[in-house]
N, C-alpha and C positions, 0 to 999 in steps of 0.2 A: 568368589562365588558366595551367595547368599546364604545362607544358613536359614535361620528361624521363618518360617512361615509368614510374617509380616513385612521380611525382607523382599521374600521372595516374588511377594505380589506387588512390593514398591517398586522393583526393577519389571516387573509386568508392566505398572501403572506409566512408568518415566516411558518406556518403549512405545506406549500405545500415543501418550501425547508427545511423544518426539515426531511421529510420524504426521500428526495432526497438525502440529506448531510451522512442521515444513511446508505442508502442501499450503496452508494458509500464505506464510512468507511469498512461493511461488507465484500463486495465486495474485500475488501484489505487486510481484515482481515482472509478471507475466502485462498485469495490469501498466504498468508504467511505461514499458516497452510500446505499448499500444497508444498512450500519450504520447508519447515521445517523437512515434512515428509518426501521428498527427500534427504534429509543432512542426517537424523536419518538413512535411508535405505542406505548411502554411495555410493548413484549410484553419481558420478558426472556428467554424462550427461542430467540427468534427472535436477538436482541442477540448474546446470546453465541453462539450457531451464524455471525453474520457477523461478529463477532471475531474467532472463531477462523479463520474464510478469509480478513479481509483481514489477519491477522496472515502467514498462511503467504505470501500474495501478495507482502508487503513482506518478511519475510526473502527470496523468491526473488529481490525487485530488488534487494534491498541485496546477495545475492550473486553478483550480476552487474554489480557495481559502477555499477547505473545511478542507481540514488541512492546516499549513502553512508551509511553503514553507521549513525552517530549521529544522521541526520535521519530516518533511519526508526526506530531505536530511540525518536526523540522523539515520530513520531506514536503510535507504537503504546501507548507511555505517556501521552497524550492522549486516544487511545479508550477505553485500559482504565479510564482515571479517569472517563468518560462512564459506562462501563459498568457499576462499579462503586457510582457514586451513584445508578444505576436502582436497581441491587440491597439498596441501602442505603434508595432507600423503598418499595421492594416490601418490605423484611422477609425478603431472601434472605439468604445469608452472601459477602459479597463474596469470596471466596477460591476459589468453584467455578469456573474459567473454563477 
């Protein structure tokens, strides 16, 4: 338990952004899932319209230091390579994203 008063509001502070840190994670996680489901369904219009939002979702976590910065640059290069190999047997050009 915290003692001194500076303590006290640092375990205040960790609590208010732990709650914050999660919902954002979800929020990204929730995101991908929606990707995901799009790849599975083979719509590629749909695919790249939720690339492109979980892409913006993970650059805003990675700029809030809640994930870092190279763990999300790795998913994001994980989905695009999902994305890409729809596109590649759909007969699209993989470079429109």
């Amino acid at each position: 338990m915290a003692h001194s008063l500076s303590a006290k509001k640092r375990v205040r502070q960790n609590a208010k952004r732990k709650m914050i840190n999660r919902a954002r994670k979800s929020q990204v996680k929730t995101q991908v899932k929606h990707f995901l489901a799009a790849v599975d369904s083979k719509d590629v219009q749909a695919a790249s319209e939720q690339y492109r939002i979980v892409a913006k979702k993970l650059d805003k976590t990675a700029a809030t230091s809640t994930m870092h910065k190279r763990t999300v640059a790795r998913k994001k290069s994980r989905l695009a390579r999902q994305l890409n190999s729809l596109k590649a047997k759909k007969g699209e050009s993989p470079r429109t994203t």
